[in-house]
Wavefront OBJ file of the C-alpha trace (Angstrom):
o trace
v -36.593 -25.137 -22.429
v -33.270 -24.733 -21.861
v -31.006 -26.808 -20.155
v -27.242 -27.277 -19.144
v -26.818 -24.138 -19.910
v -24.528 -21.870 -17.995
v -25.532 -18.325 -16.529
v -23.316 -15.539 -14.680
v -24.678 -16.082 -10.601
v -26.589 -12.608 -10.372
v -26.742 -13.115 -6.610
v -23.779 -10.586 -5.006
v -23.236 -12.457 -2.336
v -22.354 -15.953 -3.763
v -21.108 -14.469 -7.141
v -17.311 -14.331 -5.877
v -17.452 -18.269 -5.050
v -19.938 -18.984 -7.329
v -19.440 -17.212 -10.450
v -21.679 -19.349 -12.503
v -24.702 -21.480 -12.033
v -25.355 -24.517 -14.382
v -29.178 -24.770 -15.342
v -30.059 -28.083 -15.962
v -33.978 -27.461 -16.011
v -34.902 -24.471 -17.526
v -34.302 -20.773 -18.220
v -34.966 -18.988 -15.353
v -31.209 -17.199 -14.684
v -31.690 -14.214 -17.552
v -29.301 -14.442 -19.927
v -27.235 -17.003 -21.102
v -23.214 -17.344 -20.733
v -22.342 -20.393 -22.304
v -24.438 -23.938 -23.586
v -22.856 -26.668 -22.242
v -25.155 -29.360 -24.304
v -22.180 -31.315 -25.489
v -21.342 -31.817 -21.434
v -24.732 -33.585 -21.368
v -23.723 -37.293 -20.332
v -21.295 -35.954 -17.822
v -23.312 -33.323 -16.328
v -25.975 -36.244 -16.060
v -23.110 -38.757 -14.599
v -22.515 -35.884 -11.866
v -25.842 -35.002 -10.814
v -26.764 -38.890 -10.588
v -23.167 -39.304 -8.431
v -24.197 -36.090 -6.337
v -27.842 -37.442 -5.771
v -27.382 -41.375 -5.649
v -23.673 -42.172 -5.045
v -23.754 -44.231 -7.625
l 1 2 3 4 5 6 7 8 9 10 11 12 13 14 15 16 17 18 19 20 21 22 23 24 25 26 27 28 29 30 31 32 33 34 35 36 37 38 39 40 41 42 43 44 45 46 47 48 49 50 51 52 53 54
């Protein structure tokens, strides 16, 4: 499974905002643009912050 990985947004109409989406549960986005594994305790840090406020 693949996770914190980084894929090009294939939606149109966010891709100008959004250019990437991070994955951080598996690989459902196609192909991959970059692995961002060695991010792991930060990425986790964020999406605690973002979903706790702690």
């Amino acid at each position: 499974m693949a996770q914190f990985v980084a894929y090009q947004n294939p939606n149109p109409a966010s891709r100008e905002q959004l250019p990437y989406l991070l994955d951080i549960q598996s690989n459902l986005l196609g192909r991959e643009f970059c692995d961002l594994t060695h991010y792991r305790s930060e990425i986790i840090a964020a999406v605690d912050f973002v979903l706790s406020g702690i």
